[in-house]
C-alpha positions in Angstrom: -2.0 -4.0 53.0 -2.6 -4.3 49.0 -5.7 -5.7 49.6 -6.8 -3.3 51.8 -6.5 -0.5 49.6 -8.2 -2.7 47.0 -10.9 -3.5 48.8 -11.4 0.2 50.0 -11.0 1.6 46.1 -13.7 -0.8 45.3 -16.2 -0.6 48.3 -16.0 3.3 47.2 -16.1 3.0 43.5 -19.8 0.8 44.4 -20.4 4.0 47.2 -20.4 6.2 44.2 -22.5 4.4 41.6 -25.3 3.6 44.4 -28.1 5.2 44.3 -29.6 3.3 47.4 -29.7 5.3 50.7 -28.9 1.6 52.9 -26.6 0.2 51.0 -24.4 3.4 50.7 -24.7 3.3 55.0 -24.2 -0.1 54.4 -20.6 0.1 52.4 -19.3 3.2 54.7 -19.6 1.2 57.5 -17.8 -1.6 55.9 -15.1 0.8 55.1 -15.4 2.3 58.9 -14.7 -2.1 59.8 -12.2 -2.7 57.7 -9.8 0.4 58.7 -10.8 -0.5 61.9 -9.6 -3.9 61.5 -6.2 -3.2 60.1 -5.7 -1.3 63.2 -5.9 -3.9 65.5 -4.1 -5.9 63.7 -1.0 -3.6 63.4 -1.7 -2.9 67.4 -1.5 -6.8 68.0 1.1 -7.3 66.0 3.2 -4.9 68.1 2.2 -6.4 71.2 2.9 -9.7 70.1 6.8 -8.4 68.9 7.4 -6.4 72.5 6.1 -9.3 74.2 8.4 -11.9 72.4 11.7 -9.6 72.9 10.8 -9.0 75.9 14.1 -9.9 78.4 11.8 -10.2 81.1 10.1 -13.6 79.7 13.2 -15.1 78.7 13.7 -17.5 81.1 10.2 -18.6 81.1 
C-alpha cells in the first residue's frame, strides 16, 4: 500500500496549495475513491483466500 499513501500525501499536499473551490471537491473525492478502492480490494482479496481454502470446493 506504498503507493497509496503516496498518492494520498500528494493529492493532499495539492488540497492545501489550491485555491480553487472545484478542484479541492474535486481531489477530496479522489481521496474519498481511492480509500474506497483499497477497501475492496483487501475485502476481495479475503474472499478470494476463504474461497480457495475452502474444504468444501475441494473436490470440485
Amino acid at each position: 500500500m506504498e503507493q497509496k499513501e503516496w498518492l494520498l500525501l500528494e493529492l493532499e499536499r495539492v488540497i492545501q496549495t489550491s485555491r480553487d473551490y472545484k478542484q479541492k471537491a474535486l481531489l477530496k473525492s479522489a481521496k474519498d475513491l481511492i480509500n474506497e478502492q483499497v477497501e475492496r480490494i483487501r475485502q476481495m482479496e479475503g474472499e478470494l483466500d476463504g474461497t480457495l481454502w475452502s474444504p468444501r470446493n475441494w473436490n470440485e
